[in-house]
TIVO-2410 file (N, C-alpha, C; in nm, 3 decimals):
# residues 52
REC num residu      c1      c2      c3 atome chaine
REC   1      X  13.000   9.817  13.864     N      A
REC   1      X  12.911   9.832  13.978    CA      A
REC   1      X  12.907   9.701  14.059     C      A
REC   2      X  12.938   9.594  13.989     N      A
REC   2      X  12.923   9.483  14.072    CA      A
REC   2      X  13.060   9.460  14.105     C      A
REC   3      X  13.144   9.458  14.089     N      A
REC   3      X  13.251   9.477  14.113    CA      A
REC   3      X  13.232   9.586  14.288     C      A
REC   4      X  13.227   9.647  14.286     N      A
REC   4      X  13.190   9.767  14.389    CA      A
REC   4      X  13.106   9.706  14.511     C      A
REC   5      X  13.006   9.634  14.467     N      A
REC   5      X  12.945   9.592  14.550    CA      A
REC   5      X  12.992   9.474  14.634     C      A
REC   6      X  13.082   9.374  14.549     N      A
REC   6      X  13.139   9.279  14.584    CA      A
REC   6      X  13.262   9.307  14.680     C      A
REC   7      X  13.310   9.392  14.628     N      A
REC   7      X  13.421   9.438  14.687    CA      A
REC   7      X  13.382   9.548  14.829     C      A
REC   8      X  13.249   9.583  14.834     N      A
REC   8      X  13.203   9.625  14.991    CA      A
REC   8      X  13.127   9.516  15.062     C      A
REC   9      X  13.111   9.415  14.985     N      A
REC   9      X  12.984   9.307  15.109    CA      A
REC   9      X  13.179   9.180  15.123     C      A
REC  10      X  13.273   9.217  15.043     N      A
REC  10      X  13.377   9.144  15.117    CA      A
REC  10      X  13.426   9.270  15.286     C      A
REC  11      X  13.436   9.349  15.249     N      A
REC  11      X  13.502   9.447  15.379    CA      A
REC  11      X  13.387   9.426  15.512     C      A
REC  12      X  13.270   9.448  15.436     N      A
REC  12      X  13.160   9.395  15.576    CA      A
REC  12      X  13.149   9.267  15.616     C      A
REC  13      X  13.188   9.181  15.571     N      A
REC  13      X  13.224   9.054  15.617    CA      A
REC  13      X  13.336   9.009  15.668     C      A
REC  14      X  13.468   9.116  15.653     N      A
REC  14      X  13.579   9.064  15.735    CA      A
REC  14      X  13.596   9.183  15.842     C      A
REC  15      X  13.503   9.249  15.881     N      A
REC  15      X  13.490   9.358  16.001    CA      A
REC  15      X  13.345   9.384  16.022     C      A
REC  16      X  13.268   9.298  16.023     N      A
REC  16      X  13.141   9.316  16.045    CA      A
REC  16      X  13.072   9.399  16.182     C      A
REC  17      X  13.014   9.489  16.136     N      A
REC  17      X  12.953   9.546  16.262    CA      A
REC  17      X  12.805   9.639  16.160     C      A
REC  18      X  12.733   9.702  16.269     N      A
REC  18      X  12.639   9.765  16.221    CA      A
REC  18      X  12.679   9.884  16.139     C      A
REC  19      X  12.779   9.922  16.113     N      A
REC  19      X  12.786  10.040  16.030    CA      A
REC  19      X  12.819  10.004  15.916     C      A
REC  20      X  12.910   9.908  15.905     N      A
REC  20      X  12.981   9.826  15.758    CA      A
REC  20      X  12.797   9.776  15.700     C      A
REC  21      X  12.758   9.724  15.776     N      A
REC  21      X  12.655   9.611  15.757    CA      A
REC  21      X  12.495   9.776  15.715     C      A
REC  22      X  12.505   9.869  15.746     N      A
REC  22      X  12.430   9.951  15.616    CA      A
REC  22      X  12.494  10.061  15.572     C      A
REC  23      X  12.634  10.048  15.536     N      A
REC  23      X  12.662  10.092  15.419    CA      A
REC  23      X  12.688   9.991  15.339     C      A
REC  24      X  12.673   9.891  15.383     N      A
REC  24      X  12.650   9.735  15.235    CA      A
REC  24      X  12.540   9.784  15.199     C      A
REC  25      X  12.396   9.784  15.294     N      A
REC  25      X  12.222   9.799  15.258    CA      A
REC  25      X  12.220   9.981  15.189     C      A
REC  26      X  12.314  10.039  15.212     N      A
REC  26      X  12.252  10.165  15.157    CA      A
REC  26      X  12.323  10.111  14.934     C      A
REC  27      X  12.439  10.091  14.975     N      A
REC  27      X  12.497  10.063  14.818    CA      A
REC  27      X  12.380   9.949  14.736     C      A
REC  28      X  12.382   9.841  14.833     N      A
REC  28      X  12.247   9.761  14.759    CA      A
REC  28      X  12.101   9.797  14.755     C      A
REC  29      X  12.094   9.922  14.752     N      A
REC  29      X  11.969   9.963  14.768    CA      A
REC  29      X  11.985  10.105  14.617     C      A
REC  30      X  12.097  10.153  14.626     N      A
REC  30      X  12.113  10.242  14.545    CA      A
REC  30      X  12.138  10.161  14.382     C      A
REC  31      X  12.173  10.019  14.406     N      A
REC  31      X  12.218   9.972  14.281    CA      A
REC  31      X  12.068   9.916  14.252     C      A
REC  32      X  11.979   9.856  14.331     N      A
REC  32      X  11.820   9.827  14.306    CA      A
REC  32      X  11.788   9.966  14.191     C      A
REC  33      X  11.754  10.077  14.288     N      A
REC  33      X  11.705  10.194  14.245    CA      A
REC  33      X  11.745  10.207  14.051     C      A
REC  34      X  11.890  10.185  14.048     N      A
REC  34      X  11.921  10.209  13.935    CA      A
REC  34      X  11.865  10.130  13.847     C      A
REC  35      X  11.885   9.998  13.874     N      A
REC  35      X  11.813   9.874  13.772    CA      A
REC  35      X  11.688   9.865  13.770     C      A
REC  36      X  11.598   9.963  13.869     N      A
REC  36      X  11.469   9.989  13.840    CA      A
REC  36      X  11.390  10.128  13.881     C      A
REC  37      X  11.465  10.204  13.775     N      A
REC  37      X  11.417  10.306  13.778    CA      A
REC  37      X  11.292  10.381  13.773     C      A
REC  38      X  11.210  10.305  13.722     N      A
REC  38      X  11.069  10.323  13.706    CA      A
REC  38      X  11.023  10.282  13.799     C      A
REC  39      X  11.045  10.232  13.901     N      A
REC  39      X  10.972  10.160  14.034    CA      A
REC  39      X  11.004  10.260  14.163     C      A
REC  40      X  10.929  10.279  14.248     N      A
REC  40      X  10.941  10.359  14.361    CA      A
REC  40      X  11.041  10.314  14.475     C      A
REC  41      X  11.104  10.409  14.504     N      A
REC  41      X  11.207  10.411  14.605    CA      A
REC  41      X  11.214  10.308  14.719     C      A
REC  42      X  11.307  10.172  14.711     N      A
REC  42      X  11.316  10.101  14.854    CA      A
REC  42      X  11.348  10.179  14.945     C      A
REC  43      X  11.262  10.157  15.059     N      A
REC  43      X  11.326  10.202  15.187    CA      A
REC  43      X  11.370  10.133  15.322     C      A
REC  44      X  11.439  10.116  15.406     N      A
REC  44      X  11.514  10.030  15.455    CA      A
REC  44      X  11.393   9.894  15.522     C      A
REC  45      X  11.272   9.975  15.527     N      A
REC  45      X  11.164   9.872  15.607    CA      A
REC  45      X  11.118   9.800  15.495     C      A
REC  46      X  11.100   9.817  15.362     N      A
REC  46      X  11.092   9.748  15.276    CA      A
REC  46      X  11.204   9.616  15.281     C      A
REC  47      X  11.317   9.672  15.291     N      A
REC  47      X  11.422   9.596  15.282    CA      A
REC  47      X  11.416   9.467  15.410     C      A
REC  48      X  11.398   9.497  15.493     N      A
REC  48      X  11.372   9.443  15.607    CA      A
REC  48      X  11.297   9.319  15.593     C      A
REC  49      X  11.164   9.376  15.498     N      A
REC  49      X  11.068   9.251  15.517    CA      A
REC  49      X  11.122   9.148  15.406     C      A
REC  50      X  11.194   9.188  15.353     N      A
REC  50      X  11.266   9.074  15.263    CA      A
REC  50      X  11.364   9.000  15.252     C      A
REC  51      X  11.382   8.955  15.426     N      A
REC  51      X  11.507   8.840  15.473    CA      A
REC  51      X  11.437   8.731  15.437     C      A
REC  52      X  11.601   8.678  15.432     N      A
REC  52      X  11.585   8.509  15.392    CA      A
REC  52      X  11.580   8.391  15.526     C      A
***
């Protein structure tokens, strides 16, 4: 899985645009979900408020 992920946040970084750039946020959002399954569903505005 990390492998997967690495290997899509490299393709959105050497063709970056808004579509590459959330299907990176939908895969890192689906791999969250998994590693915390007991916790309620991120949703992209969640995601949002948690730039660096």
């Amino acid at each position: 899985m990390v492998n997967q992920l690495l290997d899509e946040a490299v393709k959105t970084l050497r063709d970056f645009n808004l579509e590459s750039d959330q299907r990176l946020a939908v895969f890192v959002r689906e791999i969250y979900r998994d590693l915390h399954k007991k916790e309620p569903e991120i949703t992209k505005e969640d995601c949002d408020g948690h730039q660096n």
